[in-house]
MIDO-173952 format. One line per 5 residues: for each residue x, y, z of N, C-alpha, C. Coordinates in pm, 1 decimal. Atoms other than C-alpha are relative to their C-alpha. Layout:
BEGIN
X,Y,Z,X,Y,Z,X,Y,Z | ...
//
This chain:
BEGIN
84.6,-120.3,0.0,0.0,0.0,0.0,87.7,124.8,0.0 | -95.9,-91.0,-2.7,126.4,315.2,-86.9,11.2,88.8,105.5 | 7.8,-70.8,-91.1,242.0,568.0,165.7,-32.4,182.9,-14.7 | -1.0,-151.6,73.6,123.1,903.2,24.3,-60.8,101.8,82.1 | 70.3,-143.0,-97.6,-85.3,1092.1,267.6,80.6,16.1,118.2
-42.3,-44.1,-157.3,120.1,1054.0,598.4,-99.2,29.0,71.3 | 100.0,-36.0,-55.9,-210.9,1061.3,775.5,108.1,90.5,137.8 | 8.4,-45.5,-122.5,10.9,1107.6,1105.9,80.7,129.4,7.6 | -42.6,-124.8,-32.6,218.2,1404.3,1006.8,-62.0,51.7,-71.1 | 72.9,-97.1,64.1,-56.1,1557.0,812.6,-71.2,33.9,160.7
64.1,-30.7,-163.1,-231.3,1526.1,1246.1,60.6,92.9,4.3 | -76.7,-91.6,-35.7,108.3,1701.3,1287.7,-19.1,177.5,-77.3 | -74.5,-162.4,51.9,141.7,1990.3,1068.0,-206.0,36.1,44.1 | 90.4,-48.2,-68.2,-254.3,2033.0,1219.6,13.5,88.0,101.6 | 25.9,0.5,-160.5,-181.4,2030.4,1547.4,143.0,159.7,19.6
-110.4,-132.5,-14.1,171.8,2312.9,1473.1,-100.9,128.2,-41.1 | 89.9,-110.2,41.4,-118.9,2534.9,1270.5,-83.9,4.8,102.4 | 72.0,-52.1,-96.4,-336.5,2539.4,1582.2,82.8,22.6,126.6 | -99.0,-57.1,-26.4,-50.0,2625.3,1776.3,-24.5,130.8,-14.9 | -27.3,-158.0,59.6,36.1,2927.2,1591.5,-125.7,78.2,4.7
130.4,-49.2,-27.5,-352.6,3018.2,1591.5,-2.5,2.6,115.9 | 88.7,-19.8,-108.5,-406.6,2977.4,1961.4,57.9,100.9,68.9 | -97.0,-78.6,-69.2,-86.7,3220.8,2065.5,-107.7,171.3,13.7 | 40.4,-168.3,-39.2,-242.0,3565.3,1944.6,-129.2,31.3,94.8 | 125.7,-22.6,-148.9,-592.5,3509.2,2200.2,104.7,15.6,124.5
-72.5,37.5,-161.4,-340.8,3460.9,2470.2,54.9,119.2,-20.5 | -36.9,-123.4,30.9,-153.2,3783.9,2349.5,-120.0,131.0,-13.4 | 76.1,-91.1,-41.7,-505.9,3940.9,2378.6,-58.8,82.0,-190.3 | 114.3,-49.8,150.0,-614.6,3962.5,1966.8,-111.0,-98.3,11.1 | 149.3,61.2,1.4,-945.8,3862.8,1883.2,-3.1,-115.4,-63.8
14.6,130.4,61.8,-1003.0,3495.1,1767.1,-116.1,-4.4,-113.6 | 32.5,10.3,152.2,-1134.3,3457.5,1398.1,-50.3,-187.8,-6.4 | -6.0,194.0,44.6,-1302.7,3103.4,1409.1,-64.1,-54.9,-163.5 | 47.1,13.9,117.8,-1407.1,3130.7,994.1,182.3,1.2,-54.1 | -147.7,3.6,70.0,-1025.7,3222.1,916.2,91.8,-99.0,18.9
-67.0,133.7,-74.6,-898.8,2919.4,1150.3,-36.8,-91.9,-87.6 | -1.5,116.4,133.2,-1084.7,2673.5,945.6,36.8,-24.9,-133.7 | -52.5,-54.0,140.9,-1000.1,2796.1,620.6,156.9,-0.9,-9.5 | -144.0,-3.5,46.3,-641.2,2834.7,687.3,30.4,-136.9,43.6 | -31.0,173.1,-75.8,-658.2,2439.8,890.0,-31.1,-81.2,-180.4
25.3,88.4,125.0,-810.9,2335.1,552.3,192.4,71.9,-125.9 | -98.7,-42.0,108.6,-533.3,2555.1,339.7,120.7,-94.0,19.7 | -136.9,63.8,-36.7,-218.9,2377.5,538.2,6.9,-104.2,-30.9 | 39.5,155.5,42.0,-367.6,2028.7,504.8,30.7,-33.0,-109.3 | -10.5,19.5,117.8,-429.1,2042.4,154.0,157.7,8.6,-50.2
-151.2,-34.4,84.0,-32.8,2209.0,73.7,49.7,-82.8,79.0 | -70.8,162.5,3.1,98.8,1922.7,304.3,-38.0,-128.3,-65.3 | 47.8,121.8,135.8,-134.4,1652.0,92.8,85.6,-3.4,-117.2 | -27.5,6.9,158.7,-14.5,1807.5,-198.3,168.5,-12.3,-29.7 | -159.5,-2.5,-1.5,377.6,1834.0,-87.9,50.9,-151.0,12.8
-57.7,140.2,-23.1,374.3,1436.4,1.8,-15.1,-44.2,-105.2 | 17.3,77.6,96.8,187.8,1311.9,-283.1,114.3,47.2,-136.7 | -87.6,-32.9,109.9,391.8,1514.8,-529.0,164.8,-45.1,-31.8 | -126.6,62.4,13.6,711.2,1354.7,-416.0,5.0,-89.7,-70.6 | 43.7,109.5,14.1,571.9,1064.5,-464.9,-70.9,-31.9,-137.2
39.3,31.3,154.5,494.0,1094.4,-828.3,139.9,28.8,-52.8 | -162.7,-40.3,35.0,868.3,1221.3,-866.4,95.2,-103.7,52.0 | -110.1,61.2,-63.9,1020.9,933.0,-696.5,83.0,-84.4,-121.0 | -96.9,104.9,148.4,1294.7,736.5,-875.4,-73.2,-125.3,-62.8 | 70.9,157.7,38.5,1165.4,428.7,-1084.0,46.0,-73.4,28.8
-43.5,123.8,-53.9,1388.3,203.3,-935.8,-25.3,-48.2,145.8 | 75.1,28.4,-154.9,1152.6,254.8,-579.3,-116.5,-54.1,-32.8 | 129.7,22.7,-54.9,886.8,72.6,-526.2,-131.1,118.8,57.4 | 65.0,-75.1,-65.2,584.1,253.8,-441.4,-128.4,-63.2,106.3 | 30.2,73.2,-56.3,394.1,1.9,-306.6,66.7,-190.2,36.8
-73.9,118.8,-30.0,427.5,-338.3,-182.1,-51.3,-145.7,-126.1 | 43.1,105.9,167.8,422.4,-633.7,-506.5,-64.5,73.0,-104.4 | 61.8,-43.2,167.6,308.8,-405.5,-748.1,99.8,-64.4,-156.6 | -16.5,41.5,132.9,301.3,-476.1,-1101.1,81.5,121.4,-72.9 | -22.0,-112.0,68.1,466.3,-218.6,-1351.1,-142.2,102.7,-45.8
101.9,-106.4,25.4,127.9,-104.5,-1450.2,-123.3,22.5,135.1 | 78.9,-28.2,-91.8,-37.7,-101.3,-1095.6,102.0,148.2,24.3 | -107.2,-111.4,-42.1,297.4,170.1,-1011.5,-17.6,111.6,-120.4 | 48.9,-96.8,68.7,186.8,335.0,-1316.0,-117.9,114.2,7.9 | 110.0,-57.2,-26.1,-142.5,387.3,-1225.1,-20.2,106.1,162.1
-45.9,-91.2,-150.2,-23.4,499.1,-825.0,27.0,123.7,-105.3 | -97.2,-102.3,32.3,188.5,721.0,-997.4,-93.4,136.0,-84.0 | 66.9,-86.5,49.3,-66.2,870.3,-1232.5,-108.0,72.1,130.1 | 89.7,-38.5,-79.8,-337.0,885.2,-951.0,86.2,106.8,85.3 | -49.5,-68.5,-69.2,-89.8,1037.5,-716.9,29.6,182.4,-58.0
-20.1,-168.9,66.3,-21.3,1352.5,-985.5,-108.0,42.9,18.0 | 117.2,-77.4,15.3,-367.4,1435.6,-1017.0,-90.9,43.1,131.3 | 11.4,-32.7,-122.5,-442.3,1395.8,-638.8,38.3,161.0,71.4 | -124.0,-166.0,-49.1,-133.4,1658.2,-560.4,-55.7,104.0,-94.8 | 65.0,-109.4,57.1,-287.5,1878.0,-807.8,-124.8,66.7,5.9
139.1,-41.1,-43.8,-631.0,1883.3,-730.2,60.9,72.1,169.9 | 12.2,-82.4,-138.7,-496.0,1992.2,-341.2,76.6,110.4,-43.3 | -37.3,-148.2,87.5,-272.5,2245.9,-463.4,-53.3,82.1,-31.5 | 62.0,-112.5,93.2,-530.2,2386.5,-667.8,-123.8,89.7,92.8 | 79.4,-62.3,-110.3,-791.1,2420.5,-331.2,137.0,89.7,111.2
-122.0,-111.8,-63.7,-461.9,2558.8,-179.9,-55.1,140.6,7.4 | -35.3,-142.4,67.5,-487.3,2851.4,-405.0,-146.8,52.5,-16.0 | 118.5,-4.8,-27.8,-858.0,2867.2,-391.9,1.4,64.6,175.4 | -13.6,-42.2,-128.4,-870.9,2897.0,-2.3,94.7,137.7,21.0 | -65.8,-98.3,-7.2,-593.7,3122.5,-11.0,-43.7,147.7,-50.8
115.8,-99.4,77.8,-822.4,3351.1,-283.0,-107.6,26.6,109.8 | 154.2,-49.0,-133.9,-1099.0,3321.8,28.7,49.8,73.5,76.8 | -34.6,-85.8,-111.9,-902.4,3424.4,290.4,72.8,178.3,-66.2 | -36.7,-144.6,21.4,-779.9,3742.0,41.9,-141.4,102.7,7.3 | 142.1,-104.5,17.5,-1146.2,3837.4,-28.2,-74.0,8.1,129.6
80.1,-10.6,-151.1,-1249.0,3778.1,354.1,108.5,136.0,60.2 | -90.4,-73.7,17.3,-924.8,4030.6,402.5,4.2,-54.9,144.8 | -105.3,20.9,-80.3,-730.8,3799.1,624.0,132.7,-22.4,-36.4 | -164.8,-0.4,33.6,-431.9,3825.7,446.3,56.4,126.1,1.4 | -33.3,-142.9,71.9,-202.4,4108.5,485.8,165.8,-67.0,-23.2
-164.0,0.8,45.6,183.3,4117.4,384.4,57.5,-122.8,-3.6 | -42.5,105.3,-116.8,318.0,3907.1,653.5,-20.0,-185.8,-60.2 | 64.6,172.6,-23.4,86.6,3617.8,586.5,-4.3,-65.4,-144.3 | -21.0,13.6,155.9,68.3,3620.1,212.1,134.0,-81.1,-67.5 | -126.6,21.8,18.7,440.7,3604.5,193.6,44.2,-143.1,51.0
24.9,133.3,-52.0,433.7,3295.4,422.1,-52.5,-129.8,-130.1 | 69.9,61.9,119.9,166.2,3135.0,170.4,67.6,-22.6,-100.4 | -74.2,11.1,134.9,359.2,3196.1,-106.5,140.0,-62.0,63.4 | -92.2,3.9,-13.3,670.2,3089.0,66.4,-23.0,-143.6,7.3 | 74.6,183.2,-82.0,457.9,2699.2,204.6,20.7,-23.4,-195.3
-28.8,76.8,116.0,424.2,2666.5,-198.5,88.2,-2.6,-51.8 | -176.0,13.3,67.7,765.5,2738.7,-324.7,87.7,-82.4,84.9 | -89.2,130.3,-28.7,914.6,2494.8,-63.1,-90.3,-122.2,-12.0 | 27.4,135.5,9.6,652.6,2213.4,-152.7,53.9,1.7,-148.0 | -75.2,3.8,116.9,785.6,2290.6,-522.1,174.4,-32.2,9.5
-152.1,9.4,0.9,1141.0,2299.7,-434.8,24.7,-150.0,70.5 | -0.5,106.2,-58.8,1099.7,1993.7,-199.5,-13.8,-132.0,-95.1 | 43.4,101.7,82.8,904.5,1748.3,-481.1,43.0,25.0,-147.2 | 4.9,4.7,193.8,979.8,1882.4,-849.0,149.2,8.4,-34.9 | -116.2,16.9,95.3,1276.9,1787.7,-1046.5,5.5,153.3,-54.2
-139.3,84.5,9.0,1553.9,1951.5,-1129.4,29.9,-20.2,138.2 | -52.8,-19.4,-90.8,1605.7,2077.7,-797.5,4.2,-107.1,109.7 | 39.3,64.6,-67.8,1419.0,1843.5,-570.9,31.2,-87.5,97.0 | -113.4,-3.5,-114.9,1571.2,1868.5,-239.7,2.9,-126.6,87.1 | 3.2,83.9,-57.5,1422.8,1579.6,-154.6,85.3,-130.0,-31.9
-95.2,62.5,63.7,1680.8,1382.1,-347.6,161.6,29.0,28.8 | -129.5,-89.2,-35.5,1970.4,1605.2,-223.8,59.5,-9.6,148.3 | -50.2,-15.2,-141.9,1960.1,1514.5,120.8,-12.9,131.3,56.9 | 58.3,-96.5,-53.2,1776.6,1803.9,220.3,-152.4,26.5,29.8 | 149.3,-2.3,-4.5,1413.0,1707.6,233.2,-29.3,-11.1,153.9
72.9,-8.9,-167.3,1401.5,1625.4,617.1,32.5,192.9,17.9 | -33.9,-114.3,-44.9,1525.0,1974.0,645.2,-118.9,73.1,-63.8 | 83.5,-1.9,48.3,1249.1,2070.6,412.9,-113.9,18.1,53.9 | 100.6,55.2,-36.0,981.8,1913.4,579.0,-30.6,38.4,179.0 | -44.6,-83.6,-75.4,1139.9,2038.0,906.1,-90.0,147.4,2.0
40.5,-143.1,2.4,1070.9,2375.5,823.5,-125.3,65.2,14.5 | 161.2,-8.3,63.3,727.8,2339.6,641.8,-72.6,-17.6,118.9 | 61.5,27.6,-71.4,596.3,2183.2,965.9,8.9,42.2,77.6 | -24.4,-30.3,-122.7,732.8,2344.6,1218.3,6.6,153.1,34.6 | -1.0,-164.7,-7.9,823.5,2723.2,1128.5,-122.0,18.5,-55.2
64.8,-13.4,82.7,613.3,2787.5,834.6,-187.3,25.3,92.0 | 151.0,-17.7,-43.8,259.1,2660.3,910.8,-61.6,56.8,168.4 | 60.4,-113.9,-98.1,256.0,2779.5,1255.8,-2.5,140.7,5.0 | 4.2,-157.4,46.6,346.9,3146.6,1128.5,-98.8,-19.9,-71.5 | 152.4,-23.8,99.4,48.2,3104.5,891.7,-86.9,-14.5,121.2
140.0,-37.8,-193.8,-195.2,3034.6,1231.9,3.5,119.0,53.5 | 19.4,-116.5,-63.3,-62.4,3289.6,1420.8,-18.4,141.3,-108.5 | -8.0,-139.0,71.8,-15.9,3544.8,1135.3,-177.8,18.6,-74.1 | 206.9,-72.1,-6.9,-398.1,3502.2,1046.5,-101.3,56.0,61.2 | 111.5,-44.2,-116.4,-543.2,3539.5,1354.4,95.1,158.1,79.5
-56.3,-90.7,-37.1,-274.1,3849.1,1445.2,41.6,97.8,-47.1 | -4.5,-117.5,109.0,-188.9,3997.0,1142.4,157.5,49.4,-2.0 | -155.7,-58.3,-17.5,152.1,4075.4,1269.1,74.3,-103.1,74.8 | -74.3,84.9,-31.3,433.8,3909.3,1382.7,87.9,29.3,163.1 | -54.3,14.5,-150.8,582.9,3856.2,1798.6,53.7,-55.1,16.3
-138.3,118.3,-38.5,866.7,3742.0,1969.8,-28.7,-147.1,33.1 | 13.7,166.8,-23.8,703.6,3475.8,2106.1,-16.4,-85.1,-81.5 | 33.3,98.0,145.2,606.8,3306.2,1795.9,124.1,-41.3,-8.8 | -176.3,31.0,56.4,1015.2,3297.5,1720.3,54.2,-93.9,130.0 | -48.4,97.3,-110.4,1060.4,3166.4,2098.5,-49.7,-159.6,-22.0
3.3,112.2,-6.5,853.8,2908.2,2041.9,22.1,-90.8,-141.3 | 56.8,70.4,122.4,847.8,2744.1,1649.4,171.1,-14.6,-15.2 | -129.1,36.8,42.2,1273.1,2777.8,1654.4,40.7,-130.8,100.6 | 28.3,188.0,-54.5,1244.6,2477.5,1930.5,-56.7,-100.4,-96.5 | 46.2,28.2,113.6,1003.1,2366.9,1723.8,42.3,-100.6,-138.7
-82.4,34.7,47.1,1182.4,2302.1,1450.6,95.7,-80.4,-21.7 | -124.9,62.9,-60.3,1474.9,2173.6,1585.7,-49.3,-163.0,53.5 | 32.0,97.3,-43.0,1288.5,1907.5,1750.7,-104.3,-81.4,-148.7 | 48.0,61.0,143.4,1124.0,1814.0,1388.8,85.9,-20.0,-63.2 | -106.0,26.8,106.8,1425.8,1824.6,1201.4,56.1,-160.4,78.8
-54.1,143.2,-51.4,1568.3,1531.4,1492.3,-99.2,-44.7,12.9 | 70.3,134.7,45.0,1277.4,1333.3,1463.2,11.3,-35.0,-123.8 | -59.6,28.4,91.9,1343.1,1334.2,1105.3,104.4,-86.9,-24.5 | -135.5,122.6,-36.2,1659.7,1212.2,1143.6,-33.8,-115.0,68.2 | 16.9,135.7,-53.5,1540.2,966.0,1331.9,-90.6,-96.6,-102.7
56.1,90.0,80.3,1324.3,831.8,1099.1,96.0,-15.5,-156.9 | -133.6,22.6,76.5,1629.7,854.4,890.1,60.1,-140.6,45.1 | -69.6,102.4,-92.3,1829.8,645.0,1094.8,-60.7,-173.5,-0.2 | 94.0,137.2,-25.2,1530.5,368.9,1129.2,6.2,-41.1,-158.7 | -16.5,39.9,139.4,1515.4,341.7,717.7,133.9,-8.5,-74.2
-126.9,-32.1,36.8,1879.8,376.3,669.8,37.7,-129.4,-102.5 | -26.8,75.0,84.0,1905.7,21.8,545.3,-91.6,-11.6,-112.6 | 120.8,-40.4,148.9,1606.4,78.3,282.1,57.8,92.8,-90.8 | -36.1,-105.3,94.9,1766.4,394.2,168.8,171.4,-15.9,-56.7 | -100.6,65.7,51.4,2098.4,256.9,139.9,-43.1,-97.9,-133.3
40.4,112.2,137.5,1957.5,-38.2,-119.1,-29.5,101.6,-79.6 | 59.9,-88.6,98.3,1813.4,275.9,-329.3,69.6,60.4,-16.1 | -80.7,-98.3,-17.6,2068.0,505.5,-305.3,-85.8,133.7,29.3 | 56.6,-106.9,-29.8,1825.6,790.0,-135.2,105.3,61.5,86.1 | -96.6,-130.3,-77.3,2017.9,1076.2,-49.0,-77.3,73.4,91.7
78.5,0.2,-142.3,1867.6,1122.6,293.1,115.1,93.0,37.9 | -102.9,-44.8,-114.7,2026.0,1380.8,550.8,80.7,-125.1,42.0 | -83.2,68.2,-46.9,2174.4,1108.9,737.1,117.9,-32.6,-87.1 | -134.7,-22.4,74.9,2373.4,981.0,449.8,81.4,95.6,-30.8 | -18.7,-70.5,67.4,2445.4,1309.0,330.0,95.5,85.5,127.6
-109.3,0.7,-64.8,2615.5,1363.6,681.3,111.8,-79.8,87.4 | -46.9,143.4,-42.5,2708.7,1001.8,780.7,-16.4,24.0,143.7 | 4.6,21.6,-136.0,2649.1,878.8,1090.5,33.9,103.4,147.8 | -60.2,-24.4,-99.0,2920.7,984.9,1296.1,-5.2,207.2,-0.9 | 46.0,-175.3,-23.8,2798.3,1400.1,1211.3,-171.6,-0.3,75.1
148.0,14.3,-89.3,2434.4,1284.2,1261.1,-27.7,1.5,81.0 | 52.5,37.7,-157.3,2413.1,1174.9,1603.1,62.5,127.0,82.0 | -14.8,-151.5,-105.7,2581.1,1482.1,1786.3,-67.5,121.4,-127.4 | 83.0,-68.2,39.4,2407.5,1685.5,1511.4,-154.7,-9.0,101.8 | 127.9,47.6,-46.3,2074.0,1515.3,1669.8,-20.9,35.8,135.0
12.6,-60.9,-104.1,2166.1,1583.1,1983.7,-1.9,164.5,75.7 | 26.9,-159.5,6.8,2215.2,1911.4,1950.7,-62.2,89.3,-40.1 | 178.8,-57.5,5.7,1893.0,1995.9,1825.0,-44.7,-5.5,98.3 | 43.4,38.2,-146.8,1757.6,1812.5,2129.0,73.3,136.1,110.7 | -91.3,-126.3,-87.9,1975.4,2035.1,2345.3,-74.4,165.2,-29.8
93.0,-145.2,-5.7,1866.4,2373.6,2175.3,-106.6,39.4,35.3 | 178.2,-35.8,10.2,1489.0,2300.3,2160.7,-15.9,26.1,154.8 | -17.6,-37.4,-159.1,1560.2,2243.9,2601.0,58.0,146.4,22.5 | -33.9,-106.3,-61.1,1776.6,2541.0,2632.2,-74.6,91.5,-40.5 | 34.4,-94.5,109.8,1562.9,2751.0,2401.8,-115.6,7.6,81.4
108.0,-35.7,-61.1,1234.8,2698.4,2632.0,38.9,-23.5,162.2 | -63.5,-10.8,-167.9,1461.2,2694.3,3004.5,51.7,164.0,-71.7 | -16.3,-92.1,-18.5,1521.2,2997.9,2871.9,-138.9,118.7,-20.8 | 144.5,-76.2,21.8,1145.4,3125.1,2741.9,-40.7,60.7,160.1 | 72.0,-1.1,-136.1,1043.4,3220.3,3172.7,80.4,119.8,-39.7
-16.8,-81.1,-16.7,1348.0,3463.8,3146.3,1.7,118.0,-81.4 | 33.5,-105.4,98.4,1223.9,3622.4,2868.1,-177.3,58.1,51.2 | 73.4,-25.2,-47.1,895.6,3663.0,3029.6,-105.2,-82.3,-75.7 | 90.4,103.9,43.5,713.2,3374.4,2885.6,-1.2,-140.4,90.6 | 27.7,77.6,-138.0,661.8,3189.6,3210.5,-132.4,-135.3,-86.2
114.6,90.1,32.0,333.2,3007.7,3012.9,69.5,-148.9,-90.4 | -92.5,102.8,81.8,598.2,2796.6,2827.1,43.0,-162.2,63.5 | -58.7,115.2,-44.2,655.4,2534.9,3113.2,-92.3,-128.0,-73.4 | 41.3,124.8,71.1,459.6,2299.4,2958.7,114.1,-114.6,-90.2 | -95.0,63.1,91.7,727.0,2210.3,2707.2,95.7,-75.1,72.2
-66.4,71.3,-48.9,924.3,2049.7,2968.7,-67.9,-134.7,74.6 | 60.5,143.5,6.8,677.2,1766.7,3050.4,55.2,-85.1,-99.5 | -36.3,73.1,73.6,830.2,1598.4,2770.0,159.3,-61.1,27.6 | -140.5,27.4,2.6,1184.6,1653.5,2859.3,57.5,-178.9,72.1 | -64.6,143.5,1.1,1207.7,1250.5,2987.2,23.3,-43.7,-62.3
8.2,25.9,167.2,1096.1,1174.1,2635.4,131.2,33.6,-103.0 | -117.1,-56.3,82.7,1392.1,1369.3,2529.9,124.8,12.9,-2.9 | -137.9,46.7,-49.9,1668.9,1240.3,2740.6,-10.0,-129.1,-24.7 | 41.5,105.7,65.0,1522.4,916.3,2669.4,60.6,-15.0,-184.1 | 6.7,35.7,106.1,1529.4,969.1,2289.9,187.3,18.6,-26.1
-147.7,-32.8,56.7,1916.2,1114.4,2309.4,115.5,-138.1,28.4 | -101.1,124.6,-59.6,2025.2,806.3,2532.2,-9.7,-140.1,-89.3 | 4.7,138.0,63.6,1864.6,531.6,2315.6,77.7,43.4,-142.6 | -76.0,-12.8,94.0,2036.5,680.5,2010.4,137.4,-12.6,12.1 | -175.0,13.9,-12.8,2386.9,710.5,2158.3,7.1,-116.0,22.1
-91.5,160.8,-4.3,2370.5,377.9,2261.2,-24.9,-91.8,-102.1 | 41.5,37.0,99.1,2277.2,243.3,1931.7,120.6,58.9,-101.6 | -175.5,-9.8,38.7,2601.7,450.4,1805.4,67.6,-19.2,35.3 | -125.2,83.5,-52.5,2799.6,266.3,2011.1,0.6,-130.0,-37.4 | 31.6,167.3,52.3,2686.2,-69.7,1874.7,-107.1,-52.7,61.2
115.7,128.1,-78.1,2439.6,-153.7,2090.1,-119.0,-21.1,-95.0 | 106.7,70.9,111.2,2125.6,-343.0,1954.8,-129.5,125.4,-11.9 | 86.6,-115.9,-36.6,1859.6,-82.3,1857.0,-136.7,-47.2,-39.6 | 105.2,29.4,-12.9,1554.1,-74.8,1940.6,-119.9,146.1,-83.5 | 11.6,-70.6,76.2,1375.3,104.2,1685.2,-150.0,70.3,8.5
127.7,-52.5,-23.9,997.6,122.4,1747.9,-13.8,101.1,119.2 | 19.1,-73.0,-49.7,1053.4,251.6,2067.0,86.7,100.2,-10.8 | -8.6,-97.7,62.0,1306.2,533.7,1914.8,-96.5,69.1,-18.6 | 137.8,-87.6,121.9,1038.0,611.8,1647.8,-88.4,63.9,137.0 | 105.1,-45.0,-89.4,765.9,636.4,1947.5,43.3,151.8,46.2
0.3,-111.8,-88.2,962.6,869.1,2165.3,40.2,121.2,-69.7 | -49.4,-112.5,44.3,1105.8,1099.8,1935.9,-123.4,83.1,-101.3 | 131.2,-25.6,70.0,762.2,1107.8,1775.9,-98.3,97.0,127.8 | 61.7,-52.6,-134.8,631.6,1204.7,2122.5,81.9,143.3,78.1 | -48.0,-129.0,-74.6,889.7,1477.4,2219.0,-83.5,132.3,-81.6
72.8,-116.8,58.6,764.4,1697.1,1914.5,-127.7,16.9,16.3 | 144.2,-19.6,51.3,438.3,1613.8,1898.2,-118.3,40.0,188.9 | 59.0,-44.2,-150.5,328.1,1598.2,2300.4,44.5,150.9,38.1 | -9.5,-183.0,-49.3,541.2,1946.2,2328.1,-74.3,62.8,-51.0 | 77.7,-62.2,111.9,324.0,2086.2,2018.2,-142.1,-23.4,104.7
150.6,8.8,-35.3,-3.4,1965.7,2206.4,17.9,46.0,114.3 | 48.2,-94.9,-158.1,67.2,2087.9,2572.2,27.5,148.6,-38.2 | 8.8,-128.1,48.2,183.0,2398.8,2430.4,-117.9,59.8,-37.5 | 83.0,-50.6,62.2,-125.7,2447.6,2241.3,-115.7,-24.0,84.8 | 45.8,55.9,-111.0,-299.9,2301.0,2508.7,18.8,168.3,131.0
-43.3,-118.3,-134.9,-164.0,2594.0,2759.7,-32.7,125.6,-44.3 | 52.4,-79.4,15.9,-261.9,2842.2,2542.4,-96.7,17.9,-19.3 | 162.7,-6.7,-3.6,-630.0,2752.0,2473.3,-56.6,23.4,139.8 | 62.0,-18.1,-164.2,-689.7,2712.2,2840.8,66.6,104.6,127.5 | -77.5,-90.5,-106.7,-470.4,2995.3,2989.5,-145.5,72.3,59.7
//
């Protein structure tokens, strides 16, 4: 079966866009619940349309499902273009609503236009970073900076420090789960020759790279209180999850036997449980 929607990081790049929406009520702007849905539907669709489109660009010597035929991978392949194009095209639709409802100004526009030029740069040949060993970084971005500046910049119109305190953790902690799901496919992408981050910095840069994401995203919200964003402790409920995820990786670069599901779990759980108590702490402040 093919893997084209990512149901669970399409949840994700949800759950970062209501994020970024729930900050400016807590900052004391007025909550827009016609512009929220509209921009929850806009993000959805340009992550639909950024997975499937890879996924009509992938090399022919991948599989796209499991025993296909040459003309079942034909037919994925066709279905998958016309999929990614039909969301794309409500992209740019929605995006047309929210101009004529006049929730777009500068700020947010620029964003918009910025979510489709990295799902283009991410999936379409020549460039197609996702081939370059730059797509987790990519995908990184899209999910973590990006669509939560489109939440908050709809419902605020303008742009605040806090938004930058929190989405550059953020980030950081998406790019090393990435990697981690690097790491877990490494022998898949080896047989293909996919130029994955990991390969693209071998191992022995990866893992203190990884950790030192981990590290920033902690120091980056132990330091949010003395910036006067005290509402931030939330993000450290996770931090077991995240000494957890640094220890089972180092010892897995030392040789030890790795245990991979529960990796995947926890490093799946540092971003995604910080993303929900966060968003969580600001609906109910």
């Amino acid at each position: 079966m093919l893997k084209l929607t990512r149901p669970l990081h399409l949840l994700l790049a949800a759950l970062t866009y209501t994020l970024g929406a729930s900050i400016p009520a807590y900052l004391g702007r007025p909550f827009n619940a016609g512009t929220f849905w509209l921009g929850l539907g806009e993000i959805l669709f340009a992550q639909l349309g950024m997975f499937l489109l890879a996924e009509v660009f992938r090399p022919h010597n991948e599989p796209l499902g499991d025993n296909e035929t040459p003309k079942q991978k034909e037919t994925l392949r066709n279905n998958a273009l016309y999929i990614s194009i039909a969301a794309l095209t409500v992209t740019a639709f929605v995006a047309y609503l929210l101009y004529i409802n006049h929730a777009l100004v500068l700020s947010s526009f620029i964003l918009l236009g910025s979510s489709f030029i990295l799902i283009l740069l991410y999936a379409l040949p020549p460039l197609r970073l996702l081939d370059r060993g730059f797509g987790e970084l990519t995908l990184a971005a899209h999910l973590a900076y990006v669509i939560p500046s489109i939440g908050f910049l709809l419902q605020a119109k303008e742009s605040h420090r806090l938004l930058l305190v929190i989405i550059l953790p953020l980030t950081a902690l998406a790019l090393a789960y990435f990697l981690i799901l690097n790491f877990i496919s490494f022998p898949s992408d080896q047989k293909y020759q996919r130029a994955t981050l990991l390969r693209l910095l071998t191992w022995e840069r990866a893992v203190p790279l990884h950790h030192s994401l981990v590290a920033f995203a902690c120091l980056t919200f132990a330091a949010a209180p003395f910036l006067g964003y005290s509402i931030l402790w939330p993000a450290f409920l996770t931090l077991p999850f995240a000494i957890l995820q640094v220890v089972l990786l180092h010892h897995i670069s030392l040789g030890g036997k790795p245990n991979w599901i529960l990796l995947n779990v926890t490093a799946l759980a540092v971003f995604g449980l910080t993303t929900y108590s966060l968003t969580l702490a600001f609906w109910i402040r």
